[in-house]
Structures are given as structure tokens and as C-alpha cells.
TIRO-2110 file (N, C-alpha, C; in Angstrom, 1 decimal):
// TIRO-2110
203.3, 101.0, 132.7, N, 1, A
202.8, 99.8, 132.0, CA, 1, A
204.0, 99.2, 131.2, C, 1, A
204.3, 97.9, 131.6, N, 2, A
205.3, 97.4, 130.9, CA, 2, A
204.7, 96.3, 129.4, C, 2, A
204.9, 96.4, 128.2, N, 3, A
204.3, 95.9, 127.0, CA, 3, A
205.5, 94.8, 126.6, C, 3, A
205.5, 93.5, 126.7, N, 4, A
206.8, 93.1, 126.1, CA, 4, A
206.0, 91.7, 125.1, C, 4, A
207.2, 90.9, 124.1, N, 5, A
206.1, 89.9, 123.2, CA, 5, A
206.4, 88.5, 124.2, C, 5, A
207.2, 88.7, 125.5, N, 6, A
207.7, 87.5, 125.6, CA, 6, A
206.4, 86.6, 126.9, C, 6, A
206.7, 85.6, 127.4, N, 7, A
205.7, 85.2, 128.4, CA, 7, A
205.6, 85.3, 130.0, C, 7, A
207.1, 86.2, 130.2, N, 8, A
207.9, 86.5, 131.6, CA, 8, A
207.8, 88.2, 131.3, C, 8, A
207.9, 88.6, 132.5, N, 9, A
209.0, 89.8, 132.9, CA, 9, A
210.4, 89.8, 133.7, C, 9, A
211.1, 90.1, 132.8, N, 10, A
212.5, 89.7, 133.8, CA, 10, A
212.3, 90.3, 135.6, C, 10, A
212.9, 89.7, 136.2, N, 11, A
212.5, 89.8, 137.7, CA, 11, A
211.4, 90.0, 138.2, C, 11, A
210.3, 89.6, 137.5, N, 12, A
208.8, 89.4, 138.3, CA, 12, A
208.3, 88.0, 138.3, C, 12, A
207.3, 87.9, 139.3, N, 13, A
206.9, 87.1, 139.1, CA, 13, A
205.3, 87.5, 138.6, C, 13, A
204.8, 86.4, 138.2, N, 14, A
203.2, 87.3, 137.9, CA, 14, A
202.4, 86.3, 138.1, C, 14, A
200.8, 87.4, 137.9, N, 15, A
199.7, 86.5, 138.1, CA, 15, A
198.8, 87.1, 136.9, C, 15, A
198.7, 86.2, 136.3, N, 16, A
197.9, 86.6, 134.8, CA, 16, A
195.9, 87.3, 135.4, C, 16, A
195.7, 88.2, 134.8, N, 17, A
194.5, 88.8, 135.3, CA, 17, A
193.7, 88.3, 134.0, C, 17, A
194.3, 88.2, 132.7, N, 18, A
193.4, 88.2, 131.6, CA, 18, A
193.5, 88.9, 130.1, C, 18, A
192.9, 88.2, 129.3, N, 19, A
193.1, 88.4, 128.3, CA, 19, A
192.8, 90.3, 127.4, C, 19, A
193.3, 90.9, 127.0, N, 20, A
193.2, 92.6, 126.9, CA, 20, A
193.5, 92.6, 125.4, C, 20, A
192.7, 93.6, 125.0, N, 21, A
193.1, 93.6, 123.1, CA, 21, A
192.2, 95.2, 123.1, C, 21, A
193.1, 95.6, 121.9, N, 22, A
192.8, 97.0, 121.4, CA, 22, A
193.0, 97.2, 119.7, C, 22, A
191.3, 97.5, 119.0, N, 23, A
191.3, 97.5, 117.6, CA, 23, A
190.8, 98.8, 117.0, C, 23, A
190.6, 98.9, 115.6, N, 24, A
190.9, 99.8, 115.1, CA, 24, A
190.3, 99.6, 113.8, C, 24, A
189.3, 100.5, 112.9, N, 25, A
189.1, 99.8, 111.7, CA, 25, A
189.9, 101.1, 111.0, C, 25, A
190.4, 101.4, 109.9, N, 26, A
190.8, 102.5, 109.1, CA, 26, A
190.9, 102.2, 107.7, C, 26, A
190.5, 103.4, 107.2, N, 27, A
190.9, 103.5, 105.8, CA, 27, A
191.3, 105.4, 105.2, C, 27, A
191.8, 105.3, 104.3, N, 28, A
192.5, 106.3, 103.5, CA, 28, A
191.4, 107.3, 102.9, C, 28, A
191.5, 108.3, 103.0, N, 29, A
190.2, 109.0, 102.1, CA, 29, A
190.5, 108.8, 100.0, C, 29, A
190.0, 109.2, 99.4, N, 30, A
189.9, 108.8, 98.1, CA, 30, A
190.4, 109.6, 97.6, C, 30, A
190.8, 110.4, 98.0, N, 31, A
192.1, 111.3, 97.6, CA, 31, A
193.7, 110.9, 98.0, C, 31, A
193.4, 110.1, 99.1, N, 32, A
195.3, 109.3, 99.3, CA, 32, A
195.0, 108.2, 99.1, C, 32, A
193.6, 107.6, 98.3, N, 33, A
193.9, 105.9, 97.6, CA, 33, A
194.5, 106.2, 95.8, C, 33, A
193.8, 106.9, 95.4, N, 34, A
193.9, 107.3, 93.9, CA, 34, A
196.0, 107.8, 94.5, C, 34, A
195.9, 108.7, 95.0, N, 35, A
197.2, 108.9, 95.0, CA, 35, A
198.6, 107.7, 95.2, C, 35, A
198.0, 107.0, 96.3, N, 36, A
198.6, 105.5, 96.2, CA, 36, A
198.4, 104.7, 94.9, C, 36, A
197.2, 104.4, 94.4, N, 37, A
197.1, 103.7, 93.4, CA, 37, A
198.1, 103.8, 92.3, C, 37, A
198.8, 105.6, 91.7, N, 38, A
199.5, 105.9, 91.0, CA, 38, A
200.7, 105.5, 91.3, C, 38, A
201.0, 105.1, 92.6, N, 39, A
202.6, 104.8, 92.7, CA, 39, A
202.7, 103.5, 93.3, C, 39, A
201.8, 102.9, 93.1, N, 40, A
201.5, 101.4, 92.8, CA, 40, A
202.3, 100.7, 91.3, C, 40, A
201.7, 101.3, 90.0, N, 41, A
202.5, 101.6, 89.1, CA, 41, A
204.1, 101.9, 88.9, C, 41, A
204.8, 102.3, 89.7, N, 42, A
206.1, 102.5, 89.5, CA, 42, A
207.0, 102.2, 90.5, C, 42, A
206.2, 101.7, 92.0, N, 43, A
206.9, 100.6, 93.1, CA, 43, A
207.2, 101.3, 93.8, C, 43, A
207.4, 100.9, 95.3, N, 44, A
208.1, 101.6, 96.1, CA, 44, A
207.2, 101.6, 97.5, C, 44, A
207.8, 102.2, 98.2, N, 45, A
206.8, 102.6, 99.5, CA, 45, A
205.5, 103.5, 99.3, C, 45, A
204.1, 102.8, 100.0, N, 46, A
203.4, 103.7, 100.0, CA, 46, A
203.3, 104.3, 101.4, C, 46, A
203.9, 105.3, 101.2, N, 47, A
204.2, 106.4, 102.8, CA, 47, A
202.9, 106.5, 103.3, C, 47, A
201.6, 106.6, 102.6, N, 48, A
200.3, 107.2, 103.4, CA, 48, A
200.2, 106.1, 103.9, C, 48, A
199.9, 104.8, 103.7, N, 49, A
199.4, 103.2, 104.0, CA, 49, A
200.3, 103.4, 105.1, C, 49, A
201.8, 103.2, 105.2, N, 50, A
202.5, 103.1, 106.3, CA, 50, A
201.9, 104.1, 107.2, C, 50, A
202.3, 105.1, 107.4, N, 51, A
201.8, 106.0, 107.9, CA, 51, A
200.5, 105.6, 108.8, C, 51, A
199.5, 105.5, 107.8, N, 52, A
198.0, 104.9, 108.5, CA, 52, A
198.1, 103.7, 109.1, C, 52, A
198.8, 102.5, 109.0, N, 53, A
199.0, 101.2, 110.0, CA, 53, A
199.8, 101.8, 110.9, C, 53, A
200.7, 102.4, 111.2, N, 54, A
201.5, 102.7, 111.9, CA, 54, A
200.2, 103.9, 113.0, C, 54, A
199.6, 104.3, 112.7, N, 55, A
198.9, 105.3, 113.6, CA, 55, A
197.7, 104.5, 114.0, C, 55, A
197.2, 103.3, 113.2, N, 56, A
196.6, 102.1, 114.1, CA, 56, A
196.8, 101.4, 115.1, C, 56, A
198.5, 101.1, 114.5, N, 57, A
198.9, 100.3, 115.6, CA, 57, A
198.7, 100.9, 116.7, C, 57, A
199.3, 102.1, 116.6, N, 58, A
199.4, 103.3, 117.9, CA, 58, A
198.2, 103.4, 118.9, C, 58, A
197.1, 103.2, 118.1, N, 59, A
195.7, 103.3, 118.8, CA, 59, A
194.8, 102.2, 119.2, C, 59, A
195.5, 100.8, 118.8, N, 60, A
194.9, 99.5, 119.0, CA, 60, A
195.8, 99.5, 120.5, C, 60, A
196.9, 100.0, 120.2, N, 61, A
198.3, 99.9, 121.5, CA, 61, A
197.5, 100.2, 122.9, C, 61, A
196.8, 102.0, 122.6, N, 62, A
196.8, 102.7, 123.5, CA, 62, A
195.2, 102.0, 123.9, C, 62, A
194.4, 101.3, 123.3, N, 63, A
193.5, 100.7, 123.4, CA, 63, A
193.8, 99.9, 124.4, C, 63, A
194.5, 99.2, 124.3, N, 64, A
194.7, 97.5, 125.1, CA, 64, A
195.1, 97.9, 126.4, C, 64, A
196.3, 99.2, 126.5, N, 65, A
196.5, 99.0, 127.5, CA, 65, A
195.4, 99.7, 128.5, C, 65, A
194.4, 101.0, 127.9, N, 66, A
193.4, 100.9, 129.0, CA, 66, A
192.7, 99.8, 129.4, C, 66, A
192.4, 98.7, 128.6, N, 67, A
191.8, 97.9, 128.9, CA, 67, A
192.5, 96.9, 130.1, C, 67, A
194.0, 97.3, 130.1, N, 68, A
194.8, 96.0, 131.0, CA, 68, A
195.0, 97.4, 132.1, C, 68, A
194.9, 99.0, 132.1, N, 69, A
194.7, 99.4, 133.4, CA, 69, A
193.7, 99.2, 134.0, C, 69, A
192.1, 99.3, 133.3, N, 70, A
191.0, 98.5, 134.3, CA, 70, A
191.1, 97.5, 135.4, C, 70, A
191.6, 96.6, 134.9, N, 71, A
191.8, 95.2, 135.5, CA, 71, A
192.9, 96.0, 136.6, C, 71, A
193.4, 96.7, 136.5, N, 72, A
195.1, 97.3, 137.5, CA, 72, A
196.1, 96.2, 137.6, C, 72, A
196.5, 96.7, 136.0, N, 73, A
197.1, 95.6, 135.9, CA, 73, A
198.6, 96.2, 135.8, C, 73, A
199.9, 95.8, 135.9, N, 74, A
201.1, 96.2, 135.6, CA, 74, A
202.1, 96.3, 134.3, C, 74, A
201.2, 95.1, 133.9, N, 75, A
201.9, 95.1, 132.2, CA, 75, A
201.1, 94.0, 131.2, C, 75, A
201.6, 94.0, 130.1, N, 76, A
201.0, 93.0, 129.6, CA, 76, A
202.3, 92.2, 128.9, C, 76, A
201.7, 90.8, 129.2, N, 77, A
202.7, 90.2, 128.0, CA, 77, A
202.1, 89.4, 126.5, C, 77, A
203.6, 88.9, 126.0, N, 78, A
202.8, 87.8, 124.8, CA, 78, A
202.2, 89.1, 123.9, C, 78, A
202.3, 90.3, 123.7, N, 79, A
201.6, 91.2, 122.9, CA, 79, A
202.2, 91.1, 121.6, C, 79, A
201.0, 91.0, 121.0, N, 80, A
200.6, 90.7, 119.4, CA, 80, A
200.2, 91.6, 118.9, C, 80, A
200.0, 91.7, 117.5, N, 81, A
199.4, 92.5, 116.5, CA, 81, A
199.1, 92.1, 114.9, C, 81, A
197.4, 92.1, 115.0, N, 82, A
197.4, 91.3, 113.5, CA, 82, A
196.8, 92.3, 113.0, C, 82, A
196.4, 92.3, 111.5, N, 83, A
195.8, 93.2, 110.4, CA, 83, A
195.0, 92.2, 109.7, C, 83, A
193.8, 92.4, 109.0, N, 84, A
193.1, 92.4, 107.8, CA, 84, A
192.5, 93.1, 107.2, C, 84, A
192.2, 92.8, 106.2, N, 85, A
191.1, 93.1, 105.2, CA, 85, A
189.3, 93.7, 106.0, C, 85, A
188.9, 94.2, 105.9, N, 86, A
187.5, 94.2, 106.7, CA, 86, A
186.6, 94.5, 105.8, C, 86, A
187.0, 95.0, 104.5, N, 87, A
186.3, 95.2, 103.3, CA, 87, A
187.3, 96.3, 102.2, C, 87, A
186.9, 96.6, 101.3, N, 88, A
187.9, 97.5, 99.9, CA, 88, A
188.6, 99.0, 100.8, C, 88, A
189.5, 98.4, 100.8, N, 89, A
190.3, 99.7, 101.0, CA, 89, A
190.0, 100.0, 102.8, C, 89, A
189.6, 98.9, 103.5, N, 90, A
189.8, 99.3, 104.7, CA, 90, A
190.5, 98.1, 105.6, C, 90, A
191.3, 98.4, 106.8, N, 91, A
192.0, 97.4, 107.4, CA, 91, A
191.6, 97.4, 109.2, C, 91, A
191.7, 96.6, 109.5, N, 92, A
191.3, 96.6, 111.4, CA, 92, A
193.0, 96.3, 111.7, C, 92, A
193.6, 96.6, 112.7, N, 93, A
194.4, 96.4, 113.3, CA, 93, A
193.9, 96.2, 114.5, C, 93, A
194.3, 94.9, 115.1, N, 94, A
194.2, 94.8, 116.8, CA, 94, A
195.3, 94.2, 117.7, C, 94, A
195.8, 94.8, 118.6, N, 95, A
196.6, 94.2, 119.4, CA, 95, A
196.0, 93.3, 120.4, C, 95, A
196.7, 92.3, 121.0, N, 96, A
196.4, 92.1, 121.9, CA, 96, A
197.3, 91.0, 122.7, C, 96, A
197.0, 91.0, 124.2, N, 97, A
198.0, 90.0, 125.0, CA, 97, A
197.4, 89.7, 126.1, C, 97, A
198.1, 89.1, 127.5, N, 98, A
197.7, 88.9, 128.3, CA, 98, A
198.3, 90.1, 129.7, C, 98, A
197.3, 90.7, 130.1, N, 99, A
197.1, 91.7, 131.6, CA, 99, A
197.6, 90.9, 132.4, C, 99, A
199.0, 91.2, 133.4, N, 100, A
199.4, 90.8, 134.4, CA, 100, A
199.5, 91.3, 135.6, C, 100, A
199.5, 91.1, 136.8, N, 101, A
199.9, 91.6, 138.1, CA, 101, A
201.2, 91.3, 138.6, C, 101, A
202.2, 92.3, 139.0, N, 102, A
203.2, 91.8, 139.6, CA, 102, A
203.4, 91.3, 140.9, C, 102, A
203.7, 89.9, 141.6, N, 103, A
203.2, 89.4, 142.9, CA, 103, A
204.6, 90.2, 143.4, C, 103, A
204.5, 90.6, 145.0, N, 104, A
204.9, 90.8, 146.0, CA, 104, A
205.7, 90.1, 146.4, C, 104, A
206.8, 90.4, 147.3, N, 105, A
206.8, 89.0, 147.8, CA, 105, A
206.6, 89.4, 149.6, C, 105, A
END
């Protein structure tokens, strides 16, 4: 499965199958918010937050593209990734793009 952000694949041509997205809601347990919160206070990276968008992403990723193998699809393009708020201390991450087929010739 090829994942790229752009609207082509170099040397294919394609046929768009459809729209494919993969989300995620997460939050931190209250033992690594309080621990965040403290080094909120004195700046810097918070390694657990990274850490946890980063293992969203990973799963909103692995999301979408089962959703673009259903279709049997070859790749996806135009792939995105947004975040919010979904309530106190929790975040959705969802990817998403367009499922392509590679045409033949």
C-alpha cells in the first residue's frame, strides 16, 4: 500500500475508488496528566502527549488503510491528519485520503 500527501503517484495512472479515513479517540491516564501538568510549569516537551499522538497517528494510519484494502485498493493519496479536542484531556486523531486503483495499461 502506497500512502503519499500528494494527488498523483509517480508512474501510475489511477482511478479513485473513494474516500477512506481512520480515527482514534485517546487520552492519558491521571497519573501521566498530573505528571504532565508539573512540567507544564517549567516548559519543554511533554514526552507522554507526544508519545500518545504519535501512537494515534499510528492507529488512525493502520485504520484507513484497512479501510482502502476493502475497496482493493493500491494506495491512498492526498492523506491528511487532523486532531481535536473531543472533551478535557482527550484528543481524536483521524487520518484520512482518497483509495486509489492502479490502471493497467
Amino acid at each position: 500500500m502506497i500512502l503519499v500527501n500528494t494527488d498523483y503517484v509517480s508512474g501510475h495512472e489511477l482511478e479513485t475508488l473513494g474516500l477512506v479515513k481512520g480515527s482514534t479517540i485517546r487520552s492519558k491516564n491521571i497519573f501521566g496528566d498530573i505528571g504532565q501538568s508539573f512540567k507544564t510549569l517549567v516548559g519543554g516537551e511533554l514526552q507522554a502527549y507526544t508519545s500518545m499522538m504519535n501512537e494515534a497517528r499510528a492507529l488512525a494510519t493502520k485504520r484507513m488503510v484497512a479501510e482502502a484494502e476493502a475497496l482493493g485498493a493500491d494506495g491512498i493519496v492526498n492523506v491528511r491528519y487532523a486532531s481535536s479536542a473531543v472533551m478535557d484531556r482527550a484528543a481524536e486523531v483521524i487520518a484520512y485520503g482518497t483509495a486509489v486503483k492502479f490502471k493497467t495499461a
